[in-house]
Legacy VTK file of the C-alpha trace (Angstrom):
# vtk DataFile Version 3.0
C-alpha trace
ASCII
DATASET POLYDATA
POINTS 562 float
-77.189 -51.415 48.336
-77.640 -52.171 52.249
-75.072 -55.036 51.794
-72.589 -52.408 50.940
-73.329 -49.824 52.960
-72.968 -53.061 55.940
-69.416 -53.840 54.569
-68.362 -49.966 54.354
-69.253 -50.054 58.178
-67.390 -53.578 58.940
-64.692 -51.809 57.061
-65.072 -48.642 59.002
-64.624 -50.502 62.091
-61.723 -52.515 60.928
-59.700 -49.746 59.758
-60.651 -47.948 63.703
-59.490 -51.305 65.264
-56.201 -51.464 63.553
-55.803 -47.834 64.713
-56.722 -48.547 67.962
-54.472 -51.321 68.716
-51.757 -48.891 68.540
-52.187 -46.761 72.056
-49.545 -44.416 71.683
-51.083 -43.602 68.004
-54.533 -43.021 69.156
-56.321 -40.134 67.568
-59.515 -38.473 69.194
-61.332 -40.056 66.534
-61.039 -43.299 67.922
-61.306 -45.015 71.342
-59.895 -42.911 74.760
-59.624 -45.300 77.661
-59.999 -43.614 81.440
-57.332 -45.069 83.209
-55.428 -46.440 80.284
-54.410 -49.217 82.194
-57.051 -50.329 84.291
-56.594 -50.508 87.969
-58.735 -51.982 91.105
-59.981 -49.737 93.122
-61.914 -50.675 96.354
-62.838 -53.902 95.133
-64.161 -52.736 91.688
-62.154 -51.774 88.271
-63.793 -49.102 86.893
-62.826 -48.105 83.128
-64.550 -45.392 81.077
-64.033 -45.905 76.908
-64.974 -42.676 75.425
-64.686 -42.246 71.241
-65.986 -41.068 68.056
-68.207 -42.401 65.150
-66.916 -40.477 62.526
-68.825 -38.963 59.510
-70.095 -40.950 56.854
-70.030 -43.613 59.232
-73.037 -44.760 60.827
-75.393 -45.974 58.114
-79.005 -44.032 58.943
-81.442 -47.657 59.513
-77.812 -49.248 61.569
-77.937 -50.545 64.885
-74.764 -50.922 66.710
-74.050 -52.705 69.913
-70.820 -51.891 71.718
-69.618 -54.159 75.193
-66.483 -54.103 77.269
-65.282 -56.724 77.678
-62.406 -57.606 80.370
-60.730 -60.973 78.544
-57.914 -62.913 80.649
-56.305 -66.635 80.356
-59.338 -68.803 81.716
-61.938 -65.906 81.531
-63.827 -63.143 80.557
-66.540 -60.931 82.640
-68.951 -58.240 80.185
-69.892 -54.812 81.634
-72.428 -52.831 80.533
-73.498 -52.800 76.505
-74.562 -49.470 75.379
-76.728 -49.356 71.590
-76.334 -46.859 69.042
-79.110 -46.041 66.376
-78.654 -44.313 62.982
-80.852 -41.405 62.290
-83.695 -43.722 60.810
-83.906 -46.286 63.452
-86.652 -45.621 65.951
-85.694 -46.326 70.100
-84.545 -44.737 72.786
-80.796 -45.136 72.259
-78.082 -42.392 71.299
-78.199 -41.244 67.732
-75.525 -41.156 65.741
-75.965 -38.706 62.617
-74.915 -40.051 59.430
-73.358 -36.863 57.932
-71.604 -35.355 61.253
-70.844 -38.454 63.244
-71.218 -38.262 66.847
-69.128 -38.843 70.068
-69.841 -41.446 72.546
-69.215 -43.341 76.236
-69.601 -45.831 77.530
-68.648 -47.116 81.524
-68.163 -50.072 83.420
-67.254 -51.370 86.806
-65.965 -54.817 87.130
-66.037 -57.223 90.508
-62.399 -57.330 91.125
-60.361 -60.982 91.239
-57.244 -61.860 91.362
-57.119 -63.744 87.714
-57.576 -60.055 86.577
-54.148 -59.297 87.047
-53.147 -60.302 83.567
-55.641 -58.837 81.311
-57.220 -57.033 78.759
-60.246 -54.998 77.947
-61.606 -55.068 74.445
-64.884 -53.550 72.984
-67.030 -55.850 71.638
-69.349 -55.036 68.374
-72.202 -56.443 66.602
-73.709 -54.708 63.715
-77.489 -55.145 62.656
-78.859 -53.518 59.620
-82.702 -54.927 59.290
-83.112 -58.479 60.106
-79.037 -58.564 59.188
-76.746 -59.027 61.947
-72.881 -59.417 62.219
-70.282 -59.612 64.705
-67.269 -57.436 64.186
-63.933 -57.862 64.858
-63.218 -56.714 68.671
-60.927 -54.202 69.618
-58.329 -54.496 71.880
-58.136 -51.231 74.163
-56.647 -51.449 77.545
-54.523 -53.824 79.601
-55.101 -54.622 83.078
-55.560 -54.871 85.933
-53.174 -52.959 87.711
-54.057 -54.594 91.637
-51.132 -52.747 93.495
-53.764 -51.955 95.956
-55.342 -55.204 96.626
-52.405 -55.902 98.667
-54.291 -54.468 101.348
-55.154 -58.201 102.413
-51.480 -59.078 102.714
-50.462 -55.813 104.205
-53.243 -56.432 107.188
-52.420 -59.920 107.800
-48.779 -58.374 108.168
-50.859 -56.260 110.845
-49.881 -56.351 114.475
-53.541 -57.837 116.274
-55.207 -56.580 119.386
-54.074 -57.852 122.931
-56.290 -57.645 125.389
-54.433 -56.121 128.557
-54.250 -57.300 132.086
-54.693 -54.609 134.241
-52.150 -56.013 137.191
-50.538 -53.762 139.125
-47.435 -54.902 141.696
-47.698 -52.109 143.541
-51.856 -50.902 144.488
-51.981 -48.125 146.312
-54.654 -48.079 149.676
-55.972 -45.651 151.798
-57.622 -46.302 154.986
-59.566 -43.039 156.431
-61.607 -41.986 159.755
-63.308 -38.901 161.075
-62.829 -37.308 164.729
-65.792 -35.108 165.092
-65.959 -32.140 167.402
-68.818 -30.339 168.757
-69.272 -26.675 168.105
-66.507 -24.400 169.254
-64.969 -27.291 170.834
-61.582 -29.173 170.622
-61.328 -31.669 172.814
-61.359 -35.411 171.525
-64.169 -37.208 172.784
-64.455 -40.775 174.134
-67.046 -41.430 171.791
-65.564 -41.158 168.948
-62.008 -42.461 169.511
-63.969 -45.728 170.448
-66.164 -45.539 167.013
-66.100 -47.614 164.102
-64.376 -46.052 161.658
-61.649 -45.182 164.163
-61.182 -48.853 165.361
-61.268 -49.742 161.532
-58.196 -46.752 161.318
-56.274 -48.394 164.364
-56.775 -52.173 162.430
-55.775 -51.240 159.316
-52.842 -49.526 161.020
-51.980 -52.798 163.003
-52.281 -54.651 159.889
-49.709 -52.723 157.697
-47.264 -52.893 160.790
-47.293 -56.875 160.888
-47.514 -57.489 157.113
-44.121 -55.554 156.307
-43.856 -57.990 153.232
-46.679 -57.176 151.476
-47.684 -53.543 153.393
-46.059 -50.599 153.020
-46.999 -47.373 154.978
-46.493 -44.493 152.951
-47.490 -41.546 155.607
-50.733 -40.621 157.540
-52.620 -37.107 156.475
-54.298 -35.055 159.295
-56.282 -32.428 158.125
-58.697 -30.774 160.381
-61.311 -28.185 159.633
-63.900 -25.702 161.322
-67.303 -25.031 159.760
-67.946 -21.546 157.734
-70.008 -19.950 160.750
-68.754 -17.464 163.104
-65.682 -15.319 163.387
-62.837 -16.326 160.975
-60.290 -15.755 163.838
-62.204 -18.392 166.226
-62.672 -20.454 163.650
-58.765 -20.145 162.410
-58.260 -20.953 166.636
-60.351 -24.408 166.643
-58.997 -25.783 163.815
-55.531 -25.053 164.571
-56.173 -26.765 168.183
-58.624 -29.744 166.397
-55.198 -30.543 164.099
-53.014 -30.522 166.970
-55.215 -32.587 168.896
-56.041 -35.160 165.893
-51.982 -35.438 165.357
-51.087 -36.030 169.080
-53.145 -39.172 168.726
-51.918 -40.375 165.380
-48.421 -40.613 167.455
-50.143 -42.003 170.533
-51.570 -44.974 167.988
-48.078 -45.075 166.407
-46.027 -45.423 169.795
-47.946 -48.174 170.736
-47.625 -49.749 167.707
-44.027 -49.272 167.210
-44.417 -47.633 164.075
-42.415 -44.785 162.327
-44.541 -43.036 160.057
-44.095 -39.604 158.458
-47.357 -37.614 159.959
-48.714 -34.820 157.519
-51.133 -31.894 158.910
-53.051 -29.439 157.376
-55.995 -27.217 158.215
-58.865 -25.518 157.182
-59.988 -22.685 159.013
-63.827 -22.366 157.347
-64.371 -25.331 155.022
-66.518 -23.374 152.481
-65.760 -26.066 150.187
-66.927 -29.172 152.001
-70.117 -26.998 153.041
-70.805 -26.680 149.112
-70.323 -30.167 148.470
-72.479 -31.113 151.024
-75.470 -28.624 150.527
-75.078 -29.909 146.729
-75.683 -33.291 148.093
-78.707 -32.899 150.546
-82.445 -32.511 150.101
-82.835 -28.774 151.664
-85.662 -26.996 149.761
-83.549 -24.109 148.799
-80.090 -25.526 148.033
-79.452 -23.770 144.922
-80.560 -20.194 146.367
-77.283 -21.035 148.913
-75.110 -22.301 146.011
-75.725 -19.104 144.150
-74.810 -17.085 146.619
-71.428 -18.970 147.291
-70.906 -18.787 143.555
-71.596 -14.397 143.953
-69.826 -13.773 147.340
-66.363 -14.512 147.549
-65.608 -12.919 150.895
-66.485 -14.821 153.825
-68.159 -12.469 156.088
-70.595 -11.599 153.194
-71.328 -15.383 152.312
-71.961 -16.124 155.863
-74.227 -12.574 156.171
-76.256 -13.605 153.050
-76.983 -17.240 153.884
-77.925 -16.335 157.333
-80.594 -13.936 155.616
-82.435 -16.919 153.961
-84.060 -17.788 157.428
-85.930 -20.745 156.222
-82.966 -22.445 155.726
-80.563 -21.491 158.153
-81.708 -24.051 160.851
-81.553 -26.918 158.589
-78.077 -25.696 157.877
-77.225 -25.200 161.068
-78.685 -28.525 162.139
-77.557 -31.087 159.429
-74.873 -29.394 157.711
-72.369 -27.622 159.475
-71.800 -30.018 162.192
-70.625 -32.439 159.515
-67.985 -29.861 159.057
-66.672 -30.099 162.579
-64.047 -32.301 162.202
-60.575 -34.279 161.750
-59.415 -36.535 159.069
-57.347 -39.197 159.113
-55.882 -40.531 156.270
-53.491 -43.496 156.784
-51.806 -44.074 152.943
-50.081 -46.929 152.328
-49.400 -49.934 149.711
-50.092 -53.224 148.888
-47.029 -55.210 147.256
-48.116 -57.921 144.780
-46.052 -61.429 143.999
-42.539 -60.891 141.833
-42.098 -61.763 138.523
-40.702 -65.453 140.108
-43.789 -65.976 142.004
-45.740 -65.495 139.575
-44.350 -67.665 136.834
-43.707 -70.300 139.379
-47.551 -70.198 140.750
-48.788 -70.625 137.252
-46.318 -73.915 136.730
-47.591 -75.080 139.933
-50.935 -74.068 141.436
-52.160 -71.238 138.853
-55.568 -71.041 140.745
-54.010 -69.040 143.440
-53.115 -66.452 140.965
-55.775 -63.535 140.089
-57.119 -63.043 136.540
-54.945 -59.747 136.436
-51.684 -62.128 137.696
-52.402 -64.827 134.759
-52.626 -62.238 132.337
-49.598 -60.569 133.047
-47.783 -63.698 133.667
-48.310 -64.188 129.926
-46.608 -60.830 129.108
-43.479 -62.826 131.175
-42.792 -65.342 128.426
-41.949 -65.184 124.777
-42.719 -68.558 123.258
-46.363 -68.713 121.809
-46.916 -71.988 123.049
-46.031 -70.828 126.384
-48.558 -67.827 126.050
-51.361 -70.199 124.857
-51.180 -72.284 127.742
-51.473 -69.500 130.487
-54.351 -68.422 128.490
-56.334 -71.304 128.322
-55.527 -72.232 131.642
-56.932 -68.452 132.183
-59.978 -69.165 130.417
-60.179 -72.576 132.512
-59.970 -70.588 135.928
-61.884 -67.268 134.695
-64.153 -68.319 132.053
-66.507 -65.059 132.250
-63.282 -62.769 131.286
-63.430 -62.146 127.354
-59.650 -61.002 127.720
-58.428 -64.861 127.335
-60.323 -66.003 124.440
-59.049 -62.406 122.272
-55.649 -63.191 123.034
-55.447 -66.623 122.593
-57.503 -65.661 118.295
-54.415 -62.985 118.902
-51.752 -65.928 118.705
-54.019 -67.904 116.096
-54.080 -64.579 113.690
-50.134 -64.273 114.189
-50.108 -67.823 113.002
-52.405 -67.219 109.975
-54.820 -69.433 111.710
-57.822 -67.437 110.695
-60.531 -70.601 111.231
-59.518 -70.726 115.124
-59.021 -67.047 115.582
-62.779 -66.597 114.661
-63.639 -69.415 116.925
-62.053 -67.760 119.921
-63.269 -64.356 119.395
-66.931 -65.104 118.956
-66.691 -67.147 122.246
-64.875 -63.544 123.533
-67.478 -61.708 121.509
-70.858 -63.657 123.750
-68.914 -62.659 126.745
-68.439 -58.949 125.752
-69.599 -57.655 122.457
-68.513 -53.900 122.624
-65.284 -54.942 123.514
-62.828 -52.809 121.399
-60.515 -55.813 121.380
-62.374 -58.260 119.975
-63.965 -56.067 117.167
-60.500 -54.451 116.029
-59.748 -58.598 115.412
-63.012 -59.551 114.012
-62.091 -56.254 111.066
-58.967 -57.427 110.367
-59.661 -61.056 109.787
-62.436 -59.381 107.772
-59.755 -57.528 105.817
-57.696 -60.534 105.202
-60.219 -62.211 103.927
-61.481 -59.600 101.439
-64.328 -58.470 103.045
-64.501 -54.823 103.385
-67.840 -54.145 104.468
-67.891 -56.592 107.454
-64.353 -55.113 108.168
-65.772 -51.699 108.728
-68.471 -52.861 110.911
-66.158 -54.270 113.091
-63.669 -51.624 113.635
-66.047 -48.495 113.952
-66.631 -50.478 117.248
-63.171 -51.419 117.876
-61.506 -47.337 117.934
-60.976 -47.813 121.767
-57.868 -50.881 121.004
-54.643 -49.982 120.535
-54.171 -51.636 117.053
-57.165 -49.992 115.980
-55.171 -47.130 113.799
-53.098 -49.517 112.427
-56.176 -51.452 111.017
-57.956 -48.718 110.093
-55.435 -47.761 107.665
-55.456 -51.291 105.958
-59.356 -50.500 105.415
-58.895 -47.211 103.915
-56.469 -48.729 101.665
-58.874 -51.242 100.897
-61.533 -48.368 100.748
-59.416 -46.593 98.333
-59.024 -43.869 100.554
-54.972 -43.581 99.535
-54.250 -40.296 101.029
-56.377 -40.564 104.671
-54.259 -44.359 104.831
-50.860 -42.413 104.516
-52.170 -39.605 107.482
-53.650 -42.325 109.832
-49.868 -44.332 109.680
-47.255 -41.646 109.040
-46.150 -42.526 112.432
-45.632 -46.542 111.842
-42.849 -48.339 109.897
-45.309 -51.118 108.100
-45.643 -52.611 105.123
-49.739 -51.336 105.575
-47.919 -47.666 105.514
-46.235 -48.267 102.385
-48.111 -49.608 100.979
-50.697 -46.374 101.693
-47.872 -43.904 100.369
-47.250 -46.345 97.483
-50.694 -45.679 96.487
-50.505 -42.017 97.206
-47.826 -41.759 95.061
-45.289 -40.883 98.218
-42.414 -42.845 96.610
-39.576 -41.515 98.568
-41.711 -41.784 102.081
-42.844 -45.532 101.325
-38.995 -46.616 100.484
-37.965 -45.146 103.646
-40.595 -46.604 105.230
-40.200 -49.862 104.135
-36.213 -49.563 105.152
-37.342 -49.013 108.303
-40.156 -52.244 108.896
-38.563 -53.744 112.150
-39.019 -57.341 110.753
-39.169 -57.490 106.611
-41.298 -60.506 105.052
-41.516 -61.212 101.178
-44.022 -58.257 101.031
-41.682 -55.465 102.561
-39.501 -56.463 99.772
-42.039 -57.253 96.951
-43.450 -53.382 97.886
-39.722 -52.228 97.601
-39.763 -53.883 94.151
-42.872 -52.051 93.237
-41.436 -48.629 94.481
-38.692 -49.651 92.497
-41.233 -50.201 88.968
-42.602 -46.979 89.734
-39.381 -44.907 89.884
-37.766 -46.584 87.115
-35.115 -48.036 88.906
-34.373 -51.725 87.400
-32.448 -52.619 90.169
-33.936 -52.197 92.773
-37.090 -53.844 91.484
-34.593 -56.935 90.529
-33.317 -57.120 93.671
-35.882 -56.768 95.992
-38.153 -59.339 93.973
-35.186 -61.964 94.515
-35.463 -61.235 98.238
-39.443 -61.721 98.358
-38.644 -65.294 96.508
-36.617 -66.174 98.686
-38.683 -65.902 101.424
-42.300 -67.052 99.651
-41.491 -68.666 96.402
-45.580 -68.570 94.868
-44.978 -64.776 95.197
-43.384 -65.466 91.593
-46.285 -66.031 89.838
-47.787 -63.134 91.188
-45.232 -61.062 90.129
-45.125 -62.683 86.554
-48.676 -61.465 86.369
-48.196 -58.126 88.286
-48.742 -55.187 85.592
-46.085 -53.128 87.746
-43.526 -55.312 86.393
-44.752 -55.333 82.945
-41.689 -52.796 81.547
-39.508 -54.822 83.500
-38.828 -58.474 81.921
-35.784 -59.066 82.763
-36.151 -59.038 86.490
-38.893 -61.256 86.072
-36.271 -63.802 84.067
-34.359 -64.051 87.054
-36.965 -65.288 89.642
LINES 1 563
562 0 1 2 3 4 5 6 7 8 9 10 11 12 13 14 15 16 17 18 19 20 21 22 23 24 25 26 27 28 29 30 31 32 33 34 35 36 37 38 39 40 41 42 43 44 45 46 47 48 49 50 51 52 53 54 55 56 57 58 59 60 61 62 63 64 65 66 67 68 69 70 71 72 73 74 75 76 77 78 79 80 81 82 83 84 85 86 87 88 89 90 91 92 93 94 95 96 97 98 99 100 101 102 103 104 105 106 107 108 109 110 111 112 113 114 115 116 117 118 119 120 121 122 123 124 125 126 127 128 129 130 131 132 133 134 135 136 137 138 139 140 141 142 143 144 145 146 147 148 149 150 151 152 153 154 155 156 157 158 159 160 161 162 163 164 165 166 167 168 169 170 171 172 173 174 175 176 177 178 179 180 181 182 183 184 185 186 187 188 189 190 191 192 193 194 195 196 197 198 199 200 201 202 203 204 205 206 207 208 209 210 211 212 213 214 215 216 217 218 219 220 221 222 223 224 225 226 227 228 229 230 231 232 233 234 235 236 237 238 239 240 241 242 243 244 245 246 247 248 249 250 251 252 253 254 255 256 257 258 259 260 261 262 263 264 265 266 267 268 269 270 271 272 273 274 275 276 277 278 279 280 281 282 283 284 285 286 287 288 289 290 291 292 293 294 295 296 297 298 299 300 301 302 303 304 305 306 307 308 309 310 311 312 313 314 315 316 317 318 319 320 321 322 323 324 325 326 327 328 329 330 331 332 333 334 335 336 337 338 339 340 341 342 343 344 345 346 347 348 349 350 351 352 353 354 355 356 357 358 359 360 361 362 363 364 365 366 367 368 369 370 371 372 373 374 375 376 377 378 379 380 381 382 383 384 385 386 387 388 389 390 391 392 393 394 395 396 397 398 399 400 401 402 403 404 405 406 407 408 409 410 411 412 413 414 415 416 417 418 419 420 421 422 423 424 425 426 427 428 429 430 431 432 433 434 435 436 437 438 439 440 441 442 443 444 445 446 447 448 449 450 451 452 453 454 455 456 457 458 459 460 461 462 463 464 465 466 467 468 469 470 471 472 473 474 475 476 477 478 479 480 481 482 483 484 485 486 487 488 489 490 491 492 493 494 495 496 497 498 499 500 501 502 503 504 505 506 507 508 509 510 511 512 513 514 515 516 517 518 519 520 521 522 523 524 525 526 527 528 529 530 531 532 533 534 535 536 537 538 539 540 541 542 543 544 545 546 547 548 549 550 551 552 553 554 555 556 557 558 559 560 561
């Protein structure tokens, strides 16, 4: 008797199997597969297989095991075996009634790699009834692995790396400045302080710019003269009317004997309530923020004057170290400094590159196109600055554009001891991560590496990576990339990723092998013909892939005419 009630369930499964082999014919009875074909997703395929054991089916003392199993040409990787007990079985496992049957699932995730392109998930049985135990026939119920996604490594190698600017600048603007200071209620300019340090400094710097007209430029000279916030308004509007005119007579006097032609631009400040806040801010008096809330309440300047004067334990520390530093004329002599030309530069670096500035060698760099040339201003950068991380991240910059991933690393840890926050360095560090399939590291790196220009474009790659379809396609709407179509491939943004693949500046066998896919997924034979041809063409093991590729799978012959 429990020998036939064994065959009536190895015949039970049978008949389900045959059933089950044809997808389009599947009844709810059987096996449902969630997605039907299976897809990796952030690394992982995940698959749920949800079905029915059917009355009558499950013999009452039966135990049945049930596995996943994803099966391709050289391989095969198990998920997760679930058991099933009939209703005389004693465990912990689902139940499955005899007379009403009973519904089941079952899920598994699955390491992603790449020899899971071209496969196929089957279910697994054995069958024990007592100390009698049988393997069944295995059912075939998905293909896979749909890796569409998994492009991500291609699509960030693809990437455009992080340079590492120079901050030179031809042109630096200078300012050279000096104080005239007057005593109370007075005008006049003193001996003292035309003859003091800052204003021999003034008269220097002014000397200097005349007899350097190569490399100096004047640009003008500010005068802008001020009276302190006590007293009348009108005497105070008086002295620093006079202190201006005063301070600009002997700008000119300075220029005339000079020779110089300079424009000469005045201002003035009859009560310099301002410079009186900043500098009560500044100071040590006991009850400086009792006299900056009563600037911040009186607007009028009779009434700030009257209620300052009313704190009487400050007034003569105001009136002794703070006003008189208000009692004054500034000079401010503006002009630039003019760097080396474009020639000079290129020709100091062929010929003595040590008189060049770290700023100048950078740049310089930015002056040629060859990457050989490039390379060997860097390391001759690195040679004369070897404290500046800037050097080592470009130079991994050229190795990464070269696919030399080994030497890239090598340079950006060196750039890495020298500055480990920089944003640079880290937005490299992720997307070598990236191409190399590690996602977590990748992260890491580029939450530190948001401050780099090529930062968005790599964060999209990891999104991708991350599954994140629909926050890839926001973060590079903007950029014409294969990373971007690859993003609104996955979002299902057909239209977008063709015309943003039509756009890619410079096309490689992946613009066009993501045209071809665009092309599977609007049904358009054609175009997926044509646009795998083209990514042949330029990388011929790209064929294999797309032998294997289950976007292609409807579309034979294409594939007959790589």
């Amino acid at each position: 008797m429990k020998k036939n009630q064994l065959t009536i369930i190895v015949a039970a499964l049978l008949t389900l199997c045959s059933c089950s082999n044809k997808l389009g014919e599947m009844s709810p009875n059987y096996f449902a597969v969630t997605p039907q074909v299976l897809e990796a997703v952030n690394g992982e395929v995940p698959v749920t297989v949800s079905g029915t054991f059917p009355a009558k089916f499950f013999h009452k003392k039966a135990v049945i095991t049930a596995t996943p199993v994803l099966r391709w040409e050289d391989g095969k990787v198990e998920g997760e075996t679930y058991t099933f007990i009939g209703e005389k079985v004693e465990g912990n496992n689902q139940v499955i009634s005899y007379a009403t049957g009973g519904n089941f699932t079952m899920k598994s995730t699955f390491d992603y790699v790449p020899e899971m392109a071209k496969s196929e998930l089957y279910i697994e049985f054995t069958a024990k009834i007592k100390n009698k135990v049988k393997a069944l026939p295995a059912v075939k119920v998905a293909d896979g692995v749909l890796a569409t996604a998994e492009l991500y490594a291609q699509t960030a190698a693809s990437t455009e790396p992080a340079n590492a600017a120079d901050a030179f600048q031809r042109v630096i603007k200078q300012a050279q400045q000096a104080n005239i200071m007057f005593l109370i209620q007075q005008t006049n300019l003193r001996w003292s302080e035309l003859n003091s340090d800052q204003m021999k400094e003034f008269a220097a710097t002014l000397k200097d710019v005349n007899t350097d007209v190569e490399n100096k430029v004047i640009e003008n000279i500010e005068v802008s003269a001020y009276a302190s916030p006590d007293g009348a308004v009108d005497l105070n509007d008086r002295l620093a009317t006079q202190r201006e005119q005063n301070a600009e007579r002997h700008v000119n006097a300075l220029l005339k004997k000079e020779k110089m032609e300079a424009n000469v631009d005045t201002k003035y400040t009859a009560e310099d309530w301002e410079g009186f806040q900043e500098l009560v801010a500044g100071s040590n008096i006991p009850d400086k923020d009792l006299i900056l809330r009563v600037l911040s309440m009186y607007t009028e300047p009779e009434a700030r004057e009257r209620e300052i004067k009313n704190i009487s334990t400050v007034y003569s520390e105001l009136a002794d170290e703070i006003l008189p530093q208000l009692r004054r004329a500034r000079l401010t002599l503006n002009y630039q400094l003019i760097g080396r030309s474009d020639d000079e530069i290129l020709a100091a670096v062929k010929e003595e590159a040590s008189v060049l500035s770290v700023e100048e060698l950078l740049y310089s760099a930015t002056l040629v196109e060859n990457a050989a040339e490039k390379a060997d201003i860097y390391k001759k950068t690195v040679d004369l600055y070897p404290n500046d991380y800037r050097a080592y991240n470009n130079l991994a910059e050229l190795a990464i554009k070269a696919a030399d991933y080994a030497t890239a690393k090598d340079y950006l840890n060196k750039a890495a001891r020298l500055n480990a926050s920089a944003a640079e360095v880290n937005t490299n560090l992720g997307m070598i991560a990236l191409i190399e399939g590690n996602v977590a590291d990748a992260e890491n790196y580029l939450v530190k590496g948001t401050d780099s220009e090529a930062n968005v474009a790599a964060l999209g790659n990891l999104y991708i990576a991350q599954g994140q379809y629909s926050r890839a396609a926001s973060v590079l709407e903007d950029t014409k990339s294969n990373a971007a179509a690859l993003a609104q491939i996955m979002a299902e943004q057909y239209t977008a990723a063709k015309s943003t693949l039509e756009a890619v500046e410079a096309p490689d066998a992946y613009t066009y092998y993501l045209k071809a896919i665009v092309g599977a997924r609007t049904n358009n034979a054609a175009m997926v013909a044509e646009n795998l041809v083209k990514a042949a063409k330029l990388d011929p093991s790209i064929v294999e892939r797309a032998k294997k590729d289950m976007e292609f799978k409807k579309f034979a012959a294409a594939l007959l005419n790589l």
